[in-house]
mmCIF file of the N, C-alpha and C atoms, coordinates in Angstrom:
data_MODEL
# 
_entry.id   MODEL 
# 
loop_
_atom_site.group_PDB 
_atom_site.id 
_atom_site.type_symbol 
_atom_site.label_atom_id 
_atom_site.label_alt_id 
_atom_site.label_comp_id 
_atom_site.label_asym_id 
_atom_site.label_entity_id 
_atom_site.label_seq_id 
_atom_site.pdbx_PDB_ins_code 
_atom_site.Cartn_x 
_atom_site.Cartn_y 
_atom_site.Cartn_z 
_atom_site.occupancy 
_atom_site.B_iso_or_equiv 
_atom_site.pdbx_formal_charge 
_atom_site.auth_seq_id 
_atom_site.auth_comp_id 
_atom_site.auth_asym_id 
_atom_site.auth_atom_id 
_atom_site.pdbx_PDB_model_num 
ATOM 1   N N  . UNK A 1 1  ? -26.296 42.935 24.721  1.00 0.00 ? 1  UNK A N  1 
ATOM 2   C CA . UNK A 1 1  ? -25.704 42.033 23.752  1.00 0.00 ? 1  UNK A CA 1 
ATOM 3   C C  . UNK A 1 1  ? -26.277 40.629 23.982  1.00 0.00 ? 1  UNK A C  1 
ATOM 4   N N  . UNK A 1 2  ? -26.783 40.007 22.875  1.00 0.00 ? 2  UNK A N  1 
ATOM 5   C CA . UNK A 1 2  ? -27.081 38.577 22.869  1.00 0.00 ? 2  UNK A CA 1 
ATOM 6   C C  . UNK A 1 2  ? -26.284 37.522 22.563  1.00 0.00 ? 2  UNK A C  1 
ATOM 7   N N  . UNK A 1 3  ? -26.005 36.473 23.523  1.00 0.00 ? 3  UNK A N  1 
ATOM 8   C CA . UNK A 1 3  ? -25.172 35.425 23.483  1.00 0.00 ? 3  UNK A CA 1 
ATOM 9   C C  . UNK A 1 3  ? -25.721 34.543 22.095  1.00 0.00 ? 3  UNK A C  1 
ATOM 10  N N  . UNK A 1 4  ? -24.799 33.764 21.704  1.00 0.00 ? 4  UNK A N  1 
ATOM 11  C CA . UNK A 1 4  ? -24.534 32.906 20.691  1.00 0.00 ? 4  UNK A CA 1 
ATOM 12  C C  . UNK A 1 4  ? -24.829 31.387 21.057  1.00 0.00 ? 4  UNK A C  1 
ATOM 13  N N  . UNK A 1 5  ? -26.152 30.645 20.887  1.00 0.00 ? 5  UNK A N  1 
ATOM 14  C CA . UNK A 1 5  ? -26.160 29.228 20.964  1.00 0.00 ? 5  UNK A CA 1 
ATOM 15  C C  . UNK A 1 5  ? -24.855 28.756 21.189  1.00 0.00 ? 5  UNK A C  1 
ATOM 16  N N  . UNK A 1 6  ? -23.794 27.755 21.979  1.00 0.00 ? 6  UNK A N  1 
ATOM 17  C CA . UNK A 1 6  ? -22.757 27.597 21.800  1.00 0.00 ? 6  UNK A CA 1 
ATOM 18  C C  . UNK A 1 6  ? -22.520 26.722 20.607  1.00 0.00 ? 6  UNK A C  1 
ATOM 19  N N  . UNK A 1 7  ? -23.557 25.860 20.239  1.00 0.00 ? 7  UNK A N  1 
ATOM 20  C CA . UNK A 1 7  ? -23.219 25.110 19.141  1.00 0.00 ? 7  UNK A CA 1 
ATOM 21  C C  . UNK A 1 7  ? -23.855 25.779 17.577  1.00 0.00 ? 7  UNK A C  1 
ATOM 22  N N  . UNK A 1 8  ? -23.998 27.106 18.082  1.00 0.00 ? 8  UNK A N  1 
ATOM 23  C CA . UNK A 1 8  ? -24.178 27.993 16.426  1.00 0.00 ? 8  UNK A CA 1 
ATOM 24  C C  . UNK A 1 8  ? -22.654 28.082 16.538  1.00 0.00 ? 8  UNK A C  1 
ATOM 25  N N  . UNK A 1 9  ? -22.265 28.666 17.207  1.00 0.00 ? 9  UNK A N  1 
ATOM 26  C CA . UNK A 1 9  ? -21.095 29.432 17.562  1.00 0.00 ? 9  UNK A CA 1 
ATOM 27  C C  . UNK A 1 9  ? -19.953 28.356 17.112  1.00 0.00 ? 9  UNK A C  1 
ATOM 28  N N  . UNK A 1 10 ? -20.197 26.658 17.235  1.00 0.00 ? 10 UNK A N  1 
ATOM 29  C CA . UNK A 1 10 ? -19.228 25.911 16.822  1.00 0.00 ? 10 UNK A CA 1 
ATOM 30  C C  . UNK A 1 10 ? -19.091 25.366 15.353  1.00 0.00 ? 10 UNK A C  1 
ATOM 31  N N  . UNK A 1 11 ? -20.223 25.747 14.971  1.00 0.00 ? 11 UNK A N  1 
ATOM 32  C CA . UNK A 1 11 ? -20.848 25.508 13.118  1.00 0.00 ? 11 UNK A CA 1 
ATOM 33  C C  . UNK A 1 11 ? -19.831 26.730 12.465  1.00 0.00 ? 11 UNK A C  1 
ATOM 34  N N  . UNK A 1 12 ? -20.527 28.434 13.514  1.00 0.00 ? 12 UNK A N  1 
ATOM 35  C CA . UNK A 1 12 ? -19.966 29.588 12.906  1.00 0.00 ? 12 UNK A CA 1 
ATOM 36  C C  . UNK A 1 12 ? -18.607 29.622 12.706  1.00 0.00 ? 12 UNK A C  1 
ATOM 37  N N  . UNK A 1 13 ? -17.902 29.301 13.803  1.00 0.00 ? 13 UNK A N  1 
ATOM 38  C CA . UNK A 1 13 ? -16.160 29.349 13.512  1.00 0.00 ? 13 UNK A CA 1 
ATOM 39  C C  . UNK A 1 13 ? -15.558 28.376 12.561  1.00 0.00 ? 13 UNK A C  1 
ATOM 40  N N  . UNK A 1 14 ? -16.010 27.385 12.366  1.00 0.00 ? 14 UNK A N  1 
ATOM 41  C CA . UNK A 1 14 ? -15.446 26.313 11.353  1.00 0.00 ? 14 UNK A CA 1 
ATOM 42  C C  . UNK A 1 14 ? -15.610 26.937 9.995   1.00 0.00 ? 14 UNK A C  1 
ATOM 43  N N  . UNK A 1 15 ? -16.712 28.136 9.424   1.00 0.00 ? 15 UNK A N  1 
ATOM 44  C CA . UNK A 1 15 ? -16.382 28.227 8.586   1.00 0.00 ? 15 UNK A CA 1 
ATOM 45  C C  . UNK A 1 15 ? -15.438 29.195 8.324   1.00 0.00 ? 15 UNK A C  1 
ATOM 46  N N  . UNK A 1 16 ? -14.574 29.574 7.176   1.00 0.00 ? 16 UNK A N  1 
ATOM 47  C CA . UNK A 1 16 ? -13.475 29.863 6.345   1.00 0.00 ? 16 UNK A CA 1 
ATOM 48  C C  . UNK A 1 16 ? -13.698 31.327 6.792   1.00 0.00 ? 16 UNK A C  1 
ATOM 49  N N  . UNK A 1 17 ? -12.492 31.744 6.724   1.00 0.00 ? 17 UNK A N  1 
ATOM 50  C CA . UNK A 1 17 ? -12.283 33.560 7.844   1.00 0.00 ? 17 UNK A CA 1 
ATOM 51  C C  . UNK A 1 17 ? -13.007 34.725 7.326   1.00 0.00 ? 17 UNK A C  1 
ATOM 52  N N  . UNK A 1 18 ? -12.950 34.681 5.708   1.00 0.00 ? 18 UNK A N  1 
ATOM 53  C CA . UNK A 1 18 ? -14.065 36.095 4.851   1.00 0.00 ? 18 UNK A CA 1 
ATOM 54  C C  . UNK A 1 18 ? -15.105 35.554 5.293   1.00 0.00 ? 18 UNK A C  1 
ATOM 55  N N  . UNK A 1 19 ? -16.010 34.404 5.155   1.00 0.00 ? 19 UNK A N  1 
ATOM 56  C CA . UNK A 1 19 ? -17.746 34.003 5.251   1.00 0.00 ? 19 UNK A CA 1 
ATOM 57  C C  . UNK A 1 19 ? -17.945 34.178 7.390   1.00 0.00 ? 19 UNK A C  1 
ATOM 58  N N  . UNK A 1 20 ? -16.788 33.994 8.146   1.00 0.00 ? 20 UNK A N  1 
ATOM 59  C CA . UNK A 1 20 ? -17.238 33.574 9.321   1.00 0.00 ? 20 UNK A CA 1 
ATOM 60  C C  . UNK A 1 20 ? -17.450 35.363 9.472   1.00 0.00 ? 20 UNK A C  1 
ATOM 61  N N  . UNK A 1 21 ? -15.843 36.401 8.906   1.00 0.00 ? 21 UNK A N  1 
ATOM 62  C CA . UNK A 1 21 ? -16.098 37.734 9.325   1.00 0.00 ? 21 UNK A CA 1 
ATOM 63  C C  . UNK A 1 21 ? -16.797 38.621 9.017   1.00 0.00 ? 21 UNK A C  1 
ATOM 64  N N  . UNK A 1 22 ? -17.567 37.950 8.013   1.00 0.00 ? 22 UNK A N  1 
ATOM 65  C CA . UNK A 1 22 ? -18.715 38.639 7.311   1.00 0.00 ? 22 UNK A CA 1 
ATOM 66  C C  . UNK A 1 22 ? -19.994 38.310 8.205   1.00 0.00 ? 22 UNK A C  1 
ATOM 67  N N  . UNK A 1 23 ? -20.117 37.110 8.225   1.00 0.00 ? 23 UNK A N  1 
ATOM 68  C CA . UNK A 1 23 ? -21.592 36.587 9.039   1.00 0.00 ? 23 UNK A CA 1 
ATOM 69  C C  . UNK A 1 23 ? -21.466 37.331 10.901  1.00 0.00 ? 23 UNK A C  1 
ATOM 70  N N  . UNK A 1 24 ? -20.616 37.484 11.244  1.00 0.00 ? 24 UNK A N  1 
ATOM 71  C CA . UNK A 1 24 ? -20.113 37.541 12.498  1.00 0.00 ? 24 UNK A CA 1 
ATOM 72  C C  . UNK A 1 24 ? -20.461 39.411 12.644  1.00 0.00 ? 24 UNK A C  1 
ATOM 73  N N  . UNK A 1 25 ? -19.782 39.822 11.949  1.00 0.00 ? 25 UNK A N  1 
ATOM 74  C CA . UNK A 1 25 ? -20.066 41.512 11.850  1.00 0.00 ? 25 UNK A CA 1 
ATOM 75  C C  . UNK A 1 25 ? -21.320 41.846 11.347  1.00 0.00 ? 25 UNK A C  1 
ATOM 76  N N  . UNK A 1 26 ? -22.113 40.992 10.558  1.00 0.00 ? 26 UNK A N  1 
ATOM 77  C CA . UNK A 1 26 ? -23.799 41.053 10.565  1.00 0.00 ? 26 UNK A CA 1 
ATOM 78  C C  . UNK A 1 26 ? -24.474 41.075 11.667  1.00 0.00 ? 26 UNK A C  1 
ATOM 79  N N  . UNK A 1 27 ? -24.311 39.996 12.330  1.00 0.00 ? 27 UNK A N  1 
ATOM 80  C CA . UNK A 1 27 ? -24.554 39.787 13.802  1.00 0.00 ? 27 UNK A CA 1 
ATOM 81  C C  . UNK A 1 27 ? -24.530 40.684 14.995  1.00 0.00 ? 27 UNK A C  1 
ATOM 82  N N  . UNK A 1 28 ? -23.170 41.268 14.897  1.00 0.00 ? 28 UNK A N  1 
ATOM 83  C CA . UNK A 1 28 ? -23.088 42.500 15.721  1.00 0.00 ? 28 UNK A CA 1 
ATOM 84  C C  . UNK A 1 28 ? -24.199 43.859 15.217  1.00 0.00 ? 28 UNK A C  1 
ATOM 85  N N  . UNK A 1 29 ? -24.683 44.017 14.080  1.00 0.00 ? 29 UNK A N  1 
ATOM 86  C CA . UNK A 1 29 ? -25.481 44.865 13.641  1.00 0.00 ? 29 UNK A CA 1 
ATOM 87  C C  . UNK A 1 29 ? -26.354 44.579 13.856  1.00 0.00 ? 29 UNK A C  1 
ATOM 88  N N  . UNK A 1 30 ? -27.183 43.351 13.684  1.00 0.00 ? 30 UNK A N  1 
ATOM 89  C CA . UNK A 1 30 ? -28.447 42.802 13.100  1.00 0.00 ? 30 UNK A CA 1 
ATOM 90  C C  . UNK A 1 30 ? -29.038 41.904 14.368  1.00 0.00 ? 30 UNK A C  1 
ATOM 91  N N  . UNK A 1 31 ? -30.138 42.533 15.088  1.00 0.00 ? 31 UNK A N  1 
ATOM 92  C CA . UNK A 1 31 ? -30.067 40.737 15.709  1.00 0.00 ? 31 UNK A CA 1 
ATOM 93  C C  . UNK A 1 31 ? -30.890 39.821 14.834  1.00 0.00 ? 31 UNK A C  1 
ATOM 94  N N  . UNK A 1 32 ? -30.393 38.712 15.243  1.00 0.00 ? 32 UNK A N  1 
ATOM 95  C CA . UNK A 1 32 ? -30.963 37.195 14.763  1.00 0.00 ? 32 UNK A CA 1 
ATOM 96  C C  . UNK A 1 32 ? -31.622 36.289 15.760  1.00 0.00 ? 32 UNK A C  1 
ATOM 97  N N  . UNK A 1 33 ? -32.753 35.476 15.476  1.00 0.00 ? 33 UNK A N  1 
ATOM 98  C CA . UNK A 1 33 ? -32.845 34.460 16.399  1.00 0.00 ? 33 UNK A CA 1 
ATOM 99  C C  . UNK A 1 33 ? -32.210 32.962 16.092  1.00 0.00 ? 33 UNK A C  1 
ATOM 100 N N  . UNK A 1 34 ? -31.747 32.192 16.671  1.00 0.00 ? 34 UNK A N  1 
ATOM 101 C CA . UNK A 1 34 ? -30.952 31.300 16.888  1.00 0.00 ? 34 UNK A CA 1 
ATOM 102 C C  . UNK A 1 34 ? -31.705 30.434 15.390  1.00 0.00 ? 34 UNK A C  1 
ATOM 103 N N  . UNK A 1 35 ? -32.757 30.218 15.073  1.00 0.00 ? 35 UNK A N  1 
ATOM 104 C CA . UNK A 1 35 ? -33.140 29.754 14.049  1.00 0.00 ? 35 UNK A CA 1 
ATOM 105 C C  . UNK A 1 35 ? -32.987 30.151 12.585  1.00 0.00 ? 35 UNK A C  1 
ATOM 106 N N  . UNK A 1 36 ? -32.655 31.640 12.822  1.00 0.00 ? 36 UNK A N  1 
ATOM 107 C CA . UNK A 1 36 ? -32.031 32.429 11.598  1.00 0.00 ? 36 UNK A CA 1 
ATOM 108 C C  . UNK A 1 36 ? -30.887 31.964 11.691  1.00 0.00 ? 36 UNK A C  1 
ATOM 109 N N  . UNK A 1 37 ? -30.289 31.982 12.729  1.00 0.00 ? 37 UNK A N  1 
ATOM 110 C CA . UNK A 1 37 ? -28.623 31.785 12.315  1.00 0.00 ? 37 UNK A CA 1 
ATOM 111 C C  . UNK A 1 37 ? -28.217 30.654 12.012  1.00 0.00 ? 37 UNK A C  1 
ATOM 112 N N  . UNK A 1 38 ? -28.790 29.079 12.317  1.00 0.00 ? 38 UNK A N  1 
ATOM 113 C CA . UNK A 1 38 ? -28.703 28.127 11.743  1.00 0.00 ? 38 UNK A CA 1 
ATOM 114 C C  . UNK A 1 38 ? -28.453 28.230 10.971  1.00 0.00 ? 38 UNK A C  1 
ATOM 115 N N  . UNK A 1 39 ? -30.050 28.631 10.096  1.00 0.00 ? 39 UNK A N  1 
ATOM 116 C CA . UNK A 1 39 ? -30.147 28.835 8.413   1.00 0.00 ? 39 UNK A CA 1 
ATOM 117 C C  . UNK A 1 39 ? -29.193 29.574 7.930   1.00 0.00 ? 39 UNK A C  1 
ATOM 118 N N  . UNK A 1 40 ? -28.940 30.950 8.083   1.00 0.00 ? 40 UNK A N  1 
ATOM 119 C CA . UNK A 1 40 ? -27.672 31.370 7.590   1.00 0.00 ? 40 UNK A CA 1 
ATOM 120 C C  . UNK A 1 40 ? -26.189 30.610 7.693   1.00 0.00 ? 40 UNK A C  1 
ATOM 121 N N  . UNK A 1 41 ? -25.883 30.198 8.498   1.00 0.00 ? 41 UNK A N  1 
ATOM 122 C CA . UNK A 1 41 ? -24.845 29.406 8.955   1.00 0.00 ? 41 UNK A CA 1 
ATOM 123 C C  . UNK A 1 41 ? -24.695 28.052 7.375   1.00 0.00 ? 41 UNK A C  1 
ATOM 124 N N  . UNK A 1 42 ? -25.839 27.299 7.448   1.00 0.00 ? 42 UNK A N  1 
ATOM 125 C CA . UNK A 1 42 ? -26.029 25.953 6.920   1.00 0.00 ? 42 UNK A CA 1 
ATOM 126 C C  . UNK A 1 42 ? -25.773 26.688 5.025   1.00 0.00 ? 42 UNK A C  1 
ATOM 127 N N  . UNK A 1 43 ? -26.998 28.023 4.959   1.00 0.00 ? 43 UNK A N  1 
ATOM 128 C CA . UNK A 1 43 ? -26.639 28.745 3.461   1.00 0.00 ? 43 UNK A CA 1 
ATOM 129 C C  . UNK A 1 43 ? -25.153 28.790 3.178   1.00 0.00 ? 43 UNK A C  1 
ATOM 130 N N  . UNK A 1 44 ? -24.396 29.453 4.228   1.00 0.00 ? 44 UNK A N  1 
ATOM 131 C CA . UNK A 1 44 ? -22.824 29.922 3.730   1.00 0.00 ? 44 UNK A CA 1 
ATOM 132 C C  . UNK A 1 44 ? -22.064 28.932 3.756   1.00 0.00 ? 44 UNK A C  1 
ATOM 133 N N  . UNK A 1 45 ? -22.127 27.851 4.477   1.00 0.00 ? 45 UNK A N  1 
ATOM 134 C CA . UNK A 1 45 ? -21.378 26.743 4.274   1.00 0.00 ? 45 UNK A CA 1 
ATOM 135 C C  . UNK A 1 45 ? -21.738 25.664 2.933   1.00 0.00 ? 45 UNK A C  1 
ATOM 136 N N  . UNK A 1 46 ? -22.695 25.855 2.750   1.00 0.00 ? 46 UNK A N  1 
ATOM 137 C CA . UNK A 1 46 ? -23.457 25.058 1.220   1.00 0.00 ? 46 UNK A CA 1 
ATOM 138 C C  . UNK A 1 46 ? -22.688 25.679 0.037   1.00 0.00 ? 46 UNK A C  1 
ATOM 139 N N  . UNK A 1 47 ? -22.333 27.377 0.085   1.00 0.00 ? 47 UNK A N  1 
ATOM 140 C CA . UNK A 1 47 ? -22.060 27.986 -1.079  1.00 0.00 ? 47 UNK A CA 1 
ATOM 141 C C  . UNK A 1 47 ? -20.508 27.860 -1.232  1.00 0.00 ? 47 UNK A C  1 
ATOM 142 N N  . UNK A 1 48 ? -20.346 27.510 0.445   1.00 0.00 ? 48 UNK A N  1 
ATOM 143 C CA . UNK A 1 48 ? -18.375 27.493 0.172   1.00 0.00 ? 48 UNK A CA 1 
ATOM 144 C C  . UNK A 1 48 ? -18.289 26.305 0.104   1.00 0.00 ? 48 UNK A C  1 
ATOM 145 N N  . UNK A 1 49 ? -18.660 25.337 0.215   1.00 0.00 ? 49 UNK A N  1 
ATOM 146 C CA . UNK A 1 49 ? -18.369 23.766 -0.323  1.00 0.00 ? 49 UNK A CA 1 
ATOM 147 C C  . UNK A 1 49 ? -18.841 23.718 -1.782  1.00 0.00 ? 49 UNK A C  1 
ATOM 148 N N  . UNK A 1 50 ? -19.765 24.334 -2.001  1.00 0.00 ? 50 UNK A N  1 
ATOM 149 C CA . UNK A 1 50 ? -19.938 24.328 -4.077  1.00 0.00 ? 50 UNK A CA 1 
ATOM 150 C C  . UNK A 1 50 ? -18.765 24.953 -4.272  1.00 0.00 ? 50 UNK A C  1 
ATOM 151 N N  . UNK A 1 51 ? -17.974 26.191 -4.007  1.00 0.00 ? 51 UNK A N  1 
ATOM 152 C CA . UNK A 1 51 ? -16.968 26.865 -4.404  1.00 0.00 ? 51 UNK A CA 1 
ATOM 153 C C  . UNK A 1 51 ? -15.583 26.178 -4.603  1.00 0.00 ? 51 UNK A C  1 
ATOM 154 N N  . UNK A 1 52 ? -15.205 25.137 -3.665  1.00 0.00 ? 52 UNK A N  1 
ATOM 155 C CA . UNK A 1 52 ? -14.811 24.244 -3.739  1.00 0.00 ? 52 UNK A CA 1 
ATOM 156 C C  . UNK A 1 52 ? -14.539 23.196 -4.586  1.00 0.00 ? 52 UNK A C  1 
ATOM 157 N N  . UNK A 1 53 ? -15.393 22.752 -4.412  1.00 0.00 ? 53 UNK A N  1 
ATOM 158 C CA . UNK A 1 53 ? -15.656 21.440 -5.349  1.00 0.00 ? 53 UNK A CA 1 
ATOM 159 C C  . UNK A 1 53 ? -14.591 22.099 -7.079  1.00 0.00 ? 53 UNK A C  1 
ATOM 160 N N  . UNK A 1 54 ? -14.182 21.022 -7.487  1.00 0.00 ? 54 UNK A N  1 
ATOM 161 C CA . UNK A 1 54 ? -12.663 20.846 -8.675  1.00 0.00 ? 54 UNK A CA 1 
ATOM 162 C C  . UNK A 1 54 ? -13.976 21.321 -9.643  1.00 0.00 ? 54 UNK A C  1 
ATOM 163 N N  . UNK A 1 55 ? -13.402 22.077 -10.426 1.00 0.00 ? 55 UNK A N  1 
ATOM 164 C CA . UNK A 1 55 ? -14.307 22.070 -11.863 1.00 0.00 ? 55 UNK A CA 1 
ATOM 165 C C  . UNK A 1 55 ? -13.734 20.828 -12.960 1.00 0.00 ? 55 UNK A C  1 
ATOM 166 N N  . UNK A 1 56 ? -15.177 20.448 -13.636 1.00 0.00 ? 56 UNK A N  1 
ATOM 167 C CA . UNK A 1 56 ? -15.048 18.881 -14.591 1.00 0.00 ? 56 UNK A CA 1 
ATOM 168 C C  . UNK A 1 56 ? -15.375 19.656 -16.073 1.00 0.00 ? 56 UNK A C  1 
ATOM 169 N N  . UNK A 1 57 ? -14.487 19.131 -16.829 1.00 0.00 ? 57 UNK A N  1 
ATOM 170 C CA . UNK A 1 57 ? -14.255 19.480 -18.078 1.00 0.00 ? 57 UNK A CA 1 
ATOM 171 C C  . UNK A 1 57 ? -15.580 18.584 -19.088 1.00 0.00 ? 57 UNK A C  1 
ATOM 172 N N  . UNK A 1 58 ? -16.168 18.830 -19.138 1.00 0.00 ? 58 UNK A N  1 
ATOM 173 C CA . UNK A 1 58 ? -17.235 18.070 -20.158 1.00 0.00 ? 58 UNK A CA 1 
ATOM 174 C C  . UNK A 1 58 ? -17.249 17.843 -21.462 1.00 0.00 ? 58 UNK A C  1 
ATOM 175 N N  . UNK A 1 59 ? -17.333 16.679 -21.969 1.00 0.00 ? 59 UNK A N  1 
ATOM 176 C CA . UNK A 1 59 ? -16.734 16.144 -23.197 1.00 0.00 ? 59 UNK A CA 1 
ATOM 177 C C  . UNK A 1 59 ? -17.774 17.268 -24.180 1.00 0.00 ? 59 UNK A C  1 
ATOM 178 N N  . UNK A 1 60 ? -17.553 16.946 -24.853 1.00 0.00 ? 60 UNK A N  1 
ATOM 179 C CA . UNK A 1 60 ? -18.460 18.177 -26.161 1.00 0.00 ? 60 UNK A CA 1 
ATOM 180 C C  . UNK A 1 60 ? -19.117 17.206 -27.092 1.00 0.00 ? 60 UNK A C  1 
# 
């Protein structure tokens, strides 16, 4: 088993419990190198802060 950068590992838990238990159980399948997981890490947090964000009603 391969250890977790500790500061992937502090990016990984901050995000939201479906994206962390999804990325996390990949991991256990898949290995990654610490530079993949950044990138993955930085992708899933980009898509859950757009998800976020209030929807704006646009004048017509």
């Amino acid at each position: 088993m391969r250890m977790i950068d500790p500061n992937l590992f502090t990016r990984l838990m901050r995000l939201p419990d479906a994206a962390r238990g999804d990325l996390l159980e990949f991991l256990g399948a898949t290995p990654v190198a610490d530079a993949q997981l950044a990138e993955m890490i930085e992708r899933v947090a980009t898509r859950v802060e757009g998800d976020l964000r209030p929807m704006r009603a646009e004048p017509n």
